[in-house]
C-alpha positions in Angstrom: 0.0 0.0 0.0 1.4 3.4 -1.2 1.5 6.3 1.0 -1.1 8.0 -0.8 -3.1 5.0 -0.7 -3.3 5.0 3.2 -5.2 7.2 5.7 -2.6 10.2 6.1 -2.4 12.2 9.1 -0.6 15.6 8.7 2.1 17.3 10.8 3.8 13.7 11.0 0.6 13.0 13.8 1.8 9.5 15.3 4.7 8.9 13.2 7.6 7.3 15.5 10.3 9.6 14.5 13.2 8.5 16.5 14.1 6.5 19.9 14.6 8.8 23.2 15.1 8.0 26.9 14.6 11.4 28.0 11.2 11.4 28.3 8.1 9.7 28.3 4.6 10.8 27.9 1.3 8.3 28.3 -1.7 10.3 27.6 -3.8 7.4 28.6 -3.0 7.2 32.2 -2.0 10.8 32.4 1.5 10.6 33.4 4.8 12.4 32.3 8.3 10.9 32.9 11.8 12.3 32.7 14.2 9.5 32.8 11.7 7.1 34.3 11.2 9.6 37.4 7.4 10.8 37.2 7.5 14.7 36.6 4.5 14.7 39.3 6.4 13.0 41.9 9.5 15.2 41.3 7.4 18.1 41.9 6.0 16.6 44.9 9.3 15.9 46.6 10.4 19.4 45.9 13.4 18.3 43.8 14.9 21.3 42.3 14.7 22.5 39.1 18.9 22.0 39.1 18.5 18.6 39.9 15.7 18.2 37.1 18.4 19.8 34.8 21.0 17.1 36.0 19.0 14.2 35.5 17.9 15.4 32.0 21.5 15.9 30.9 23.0 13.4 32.8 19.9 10.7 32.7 20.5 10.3 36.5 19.7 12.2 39.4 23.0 13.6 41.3 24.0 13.3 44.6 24.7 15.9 46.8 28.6 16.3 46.0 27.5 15.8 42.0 24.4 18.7 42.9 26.8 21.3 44.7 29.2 21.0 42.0 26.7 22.0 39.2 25.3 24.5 41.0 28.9 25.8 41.5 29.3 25.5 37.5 25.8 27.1 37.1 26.9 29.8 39.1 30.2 30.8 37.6 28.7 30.4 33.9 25.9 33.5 35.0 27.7 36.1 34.1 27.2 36.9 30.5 30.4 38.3 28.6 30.1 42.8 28.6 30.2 42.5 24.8 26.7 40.2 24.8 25.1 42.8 27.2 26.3 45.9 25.1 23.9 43.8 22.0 20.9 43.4 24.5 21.4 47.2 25.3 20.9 47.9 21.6 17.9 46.1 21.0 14.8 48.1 20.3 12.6 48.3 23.0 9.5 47.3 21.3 11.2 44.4 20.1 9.0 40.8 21.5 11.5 39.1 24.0 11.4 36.0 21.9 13.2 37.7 19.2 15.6 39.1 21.4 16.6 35.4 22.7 16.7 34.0 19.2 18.8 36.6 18.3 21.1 36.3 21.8 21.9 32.9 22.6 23.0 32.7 18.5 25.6 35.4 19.1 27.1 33.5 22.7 28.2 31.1 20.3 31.1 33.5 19.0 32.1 33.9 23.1 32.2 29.7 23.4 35.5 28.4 23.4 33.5 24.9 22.4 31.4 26.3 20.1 32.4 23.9 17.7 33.1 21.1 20.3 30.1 18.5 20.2 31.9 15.8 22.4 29.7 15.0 25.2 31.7 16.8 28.2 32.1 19.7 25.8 28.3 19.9 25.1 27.5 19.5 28.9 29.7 22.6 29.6 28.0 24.4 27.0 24.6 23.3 28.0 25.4 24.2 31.6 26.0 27.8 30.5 22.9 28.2 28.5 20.8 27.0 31.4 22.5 29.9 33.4 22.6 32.6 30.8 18.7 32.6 29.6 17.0 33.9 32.5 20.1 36.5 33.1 19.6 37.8 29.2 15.5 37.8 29.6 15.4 39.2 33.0 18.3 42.0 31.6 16.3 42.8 28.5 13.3 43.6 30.6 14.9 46.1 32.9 17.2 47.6 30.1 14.5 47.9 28.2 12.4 50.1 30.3 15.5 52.3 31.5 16.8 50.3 34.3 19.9 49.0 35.0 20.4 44.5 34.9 20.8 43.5 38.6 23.1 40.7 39.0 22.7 37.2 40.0 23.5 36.3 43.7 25.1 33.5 44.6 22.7 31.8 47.3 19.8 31.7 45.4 19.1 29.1 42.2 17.8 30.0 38.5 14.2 30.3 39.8 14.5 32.4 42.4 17.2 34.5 40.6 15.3 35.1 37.8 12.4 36.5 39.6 15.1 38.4 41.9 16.7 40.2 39.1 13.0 41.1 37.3 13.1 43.6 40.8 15.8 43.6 42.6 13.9 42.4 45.6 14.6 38.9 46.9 11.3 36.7 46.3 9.8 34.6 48.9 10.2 31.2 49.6 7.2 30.1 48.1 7.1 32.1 45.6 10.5 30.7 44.7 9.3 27.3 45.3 6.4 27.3 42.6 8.6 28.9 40.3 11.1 26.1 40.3 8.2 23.7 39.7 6.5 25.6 36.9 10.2 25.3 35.5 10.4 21.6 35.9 7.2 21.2 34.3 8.1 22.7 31.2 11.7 21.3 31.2 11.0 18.8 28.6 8.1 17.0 26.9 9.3 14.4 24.2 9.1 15.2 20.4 7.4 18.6 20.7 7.8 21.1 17.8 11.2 23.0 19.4 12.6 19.8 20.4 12.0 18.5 17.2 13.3 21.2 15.4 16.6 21.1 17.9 17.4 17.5 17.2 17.0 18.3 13.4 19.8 20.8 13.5 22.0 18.6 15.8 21.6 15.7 13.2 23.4 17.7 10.7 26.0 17.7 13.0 25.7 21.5 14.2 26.3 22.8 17.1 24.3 23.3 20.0 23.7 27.0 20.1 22.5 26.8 16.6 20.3 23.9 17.9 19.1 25.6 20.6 18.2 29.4 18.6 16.7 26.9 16.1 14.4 26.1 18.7 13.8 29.1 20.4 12.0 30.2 16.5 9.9 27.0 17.2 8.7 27.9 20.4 8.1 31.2 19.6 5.1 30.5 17.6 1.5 30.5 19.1 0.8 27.0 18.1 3.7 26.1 20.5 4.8 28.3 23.1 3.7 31.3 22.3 0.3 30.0 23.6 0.9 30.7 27.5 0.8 34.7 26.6 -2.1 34.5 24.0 -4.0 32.6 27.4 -3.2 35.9 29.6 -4.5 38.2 26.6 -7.4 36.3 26.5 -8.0 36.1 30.5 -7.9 39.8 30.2 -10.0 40.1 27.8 -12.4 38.0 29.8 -12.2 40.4 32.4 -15.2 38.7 34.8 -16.3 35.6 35.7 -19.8 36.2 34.6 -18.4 37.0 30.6 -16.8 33.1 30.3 -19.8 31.4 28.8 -20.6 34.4 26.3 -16.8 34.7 25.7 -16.6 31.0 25.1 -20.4 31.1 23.0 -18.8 33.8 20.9 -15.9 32.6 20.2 -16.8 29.0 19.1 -19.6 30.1 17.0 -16.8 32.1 15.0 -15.0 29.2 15.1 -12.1 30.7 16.7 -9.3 28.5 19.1 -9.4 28.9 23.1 -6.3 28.9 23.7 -4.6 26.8 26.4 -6.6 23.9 25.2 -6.8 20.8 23.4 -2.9 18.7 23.0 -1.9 16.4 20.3 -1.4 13.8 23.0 -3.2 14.4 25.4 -6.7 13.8 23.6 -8.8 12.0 26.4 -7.5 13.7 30.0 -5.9 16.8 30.4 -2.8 17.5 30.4 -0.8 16.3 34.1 1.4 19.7 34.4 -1.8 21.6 33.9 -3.4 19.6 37.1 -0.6 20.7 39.3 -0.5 24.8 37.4 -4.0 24.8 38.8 -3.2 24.5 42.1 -0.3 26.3 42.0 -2.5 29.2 40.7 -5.0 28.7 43.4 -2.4 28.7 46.0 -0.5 32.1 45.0 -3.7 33.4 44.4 -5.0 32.2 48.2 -1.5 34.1 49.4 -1.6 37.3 47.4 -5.6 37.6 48.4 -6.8 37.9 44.5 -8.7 35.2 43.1 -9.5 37.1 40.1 -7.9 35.3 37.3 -7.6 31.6 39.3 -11.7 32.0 39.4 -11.6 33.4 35.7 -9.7 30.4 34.7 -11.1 27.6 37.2 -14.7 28.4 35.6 -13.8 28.6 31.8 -11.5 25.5 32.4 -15.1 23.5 33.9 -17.6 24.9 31.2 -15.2 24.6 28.1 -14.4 20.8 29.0 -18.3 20.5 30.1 -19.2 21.9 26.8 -17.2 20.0 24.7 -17.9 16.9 26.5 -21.7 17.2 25.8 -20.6 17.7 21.8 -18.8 14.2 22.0 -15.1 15.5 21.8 -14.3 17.4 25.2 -11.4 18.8 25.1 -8.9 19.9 28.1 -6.9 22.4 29.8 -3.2 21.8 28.4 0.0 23.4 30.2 0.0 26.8 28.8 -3.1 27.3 30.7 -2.6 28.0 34.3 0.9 29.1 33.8 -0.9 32.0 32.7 -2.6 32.8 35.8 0.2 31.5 37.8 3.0 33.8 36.3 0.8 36.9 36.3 0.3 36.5 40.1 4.2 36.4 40.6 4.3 39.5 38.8 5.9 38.7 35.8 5.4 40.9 32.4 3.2 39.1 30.5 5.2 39.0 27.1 8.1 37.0 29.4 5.8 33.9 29.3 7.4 32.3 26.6 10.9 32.9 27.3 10.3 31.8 30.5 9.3 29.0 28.3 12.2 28.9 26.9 14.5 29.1 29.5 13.3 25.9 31.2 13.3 24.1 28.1 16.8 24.6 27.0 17.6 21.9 29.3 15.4 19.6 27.3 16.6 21.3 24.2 20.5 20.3 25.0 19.6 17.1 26.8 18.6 15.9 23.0 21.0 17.6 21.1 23.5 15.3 23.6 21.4 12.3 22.8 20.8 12.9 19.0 24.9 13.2 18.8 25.9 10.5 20.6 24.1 7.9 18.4 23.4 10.4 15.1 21.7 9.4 11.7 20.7 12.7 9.7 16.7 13.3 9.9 15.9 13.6 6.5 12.1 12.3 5.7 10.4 12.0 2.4 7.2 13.9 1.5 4.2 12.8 -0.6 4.5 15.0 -3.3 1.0 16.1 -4.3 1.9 18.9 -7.1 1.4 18.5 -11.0 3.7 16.6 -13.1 5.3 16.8 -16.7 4.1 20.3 -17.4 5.5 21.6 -21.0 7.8 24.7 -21.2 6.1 28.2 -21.7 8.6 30.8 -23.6 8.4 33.6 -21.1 7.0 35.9 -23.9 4.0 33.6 -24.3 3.4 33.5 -20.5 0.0 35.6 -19.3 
């Protein structure tokens, strides 16, 4: 049977592209695995987000010797060379944060010494220094951006709570910092995705792994893929009041338009695990700051949109994009950060499969069923209408 002759699925929906063990998904039972370690049971036991980083690039969890060490390497790689903030400085300030990252973490390449190293110690080193540099180039953009000066890291606190830190300059709470480091886990890595994808397609070549990694940073960048988690605050927003969801959702599916933070190609029939654990993270931040505005805004289109659906035959659920909405808002961060944010816990995803696609590498090169026309005769351009 030909391709063509077969039931085709677009955007390669259930093809088996490759073989990982970094992580698992199993949308039937609801579950998401990084190593073999349930994401929701890392969360639960409070392992870090540096830890979670570890195991991905190390595909073990480290002891505490093996922990203090990268956390010492993590530390030393956060400063970002003068000549890289100088180019953040200069970026316009109405330029989308994404853009700004793509651009960035491209041009640390030129201030790697193992740019062009893609042993595996040479590409832990350099993944070691992305995971430290991202949230110092976002959270610098931000402030220089609005006329402020970038606050440095500090030494005693991790990549959560130093990101949030250096958005301010004022030292975040405990559990403030806490959530933060699971939303962070969360997103860290999720199999096959579009950015991930796209990363391992560029490492296949045998590129590097900045060029992997700004590779993916395009891919996430689009609202299909991350760029959803911001689209879910516009929308909230738009919202504005509980007593607007069902007309808002009415509206919106009559003109058949996407609510976004909903629906995954995986997970069809349950939502999405990280989402189940957003939602209480929402509810808890909201609980502590004393607004339940968008938690209740959320919490009530989440129930009548999957109610709604369900009634239709094909409910559909909240996916992870959409309480990190909610959730990020109440820890104050600018709205238009979602996505690097994104971004930032993903790169150790991102350079956990650029190490596995070069240590066993075959170039990705699939075959497309061409569906054009065929055999068409010549046209002298002076004959052409």
């Amino acid at each position: 049977m030909t391709v063509t002759e077969e039931k085709k699925k677009t955007g390669l929906e259930d093809v088996i592209a490759g073989e990982s063990k970094i992580c698992l998904i199993d949308g039937d039972v609801k579950k998401l695995y990084y190593r073999g370690y349930s994401v929701a049971d890392l969360v639960q036991q409070n392992c870090t987000f540096e830890e979670v980083c570890f195991l991905l690039l190390k595909g073990k969890l480290p002891n505490t010797q093996e922990l203090e060490h990268f956390k010492n390497e993590l530390n030393k790689a956060r400063l970002i060379p003068s000549q890289i903030l100088a180019m953040i400085a200069l970026v316009p300030q109405k330029t989308h944060p994404m853009d700004m990252l793509r651009s960035i973490v491209s041009s640390l390449s030129q201030h790697d010494e193992e740019h062009y190293d893609n042993s595996e110690e040479a590409n832990f080193h350099k993944a070691t220094r992305l995971l430290a540099q991202t949230p110092v180039i976002v959270a610098s953009y931000h402030r220089l951006r609005h006329g402020l000066q970038p606050i440095p890291p500090i030494k005693k606190l991790g990549l959560a709570g130093n990101f949030l830190y250096m958005l301010t300059g004022e030292e975040p709470a405990d559990f403030e910092v806490n959530i933060f480091d699971h939303c962070l886990t969360l997103h860290a890595d999720h199999g096959f995705n579009a950015s991930t994808f796209t990363a391992r397609v560029v490492a296949a070549t045998l590129s590097d792994m900045h060029s992997a990694a700004t590779a993916a940073i395009g891919a996430l960048k689009g609202p299909l893929h991350g760029g959803a988690n911001q689209e879910v605050m516009e929308m909230l927003k738009t919202i504005d009041d509980e007593a607007n969801v069902e007309s808002f959702v009415q509206k919106s599916l009559a003109e058949g338009k996407k609510i976004s933070g909903f629906g995954h190609r995986v997970y069809r029939n349950c939502e999405d695990p990280r989402a189940t654990i957003l939602r209480e993270a929402s509810k808890e931040l909201s609980q502590r700051e004393g607004n339940m505005k968008w938690f209740n805004i959320s919490q009530k289109l989440s129930e009548y949109l999957v109610n709604y659906t369900e009634s239709k035959g094909k409910p559909i659920y909240p996916n992870v994009d959409f309480f990190s909405a909610s959730t990020y808002t109440l820890l104050k961060i600018p709205t238009d950060l979602f996505t690097p944010i994104f971004a930032m816990s993903r790169m150790a995803g991102w350079c956990a499969h650029v190490m596995e696609q070069h240590s066993n590498n075959r170039l990705i090169r699939p075959m497309e069923d061409y569906i054009g026309e065929r055999d068409l005769a010549y046209i002298p351009l002076k004959d052409r209408k």
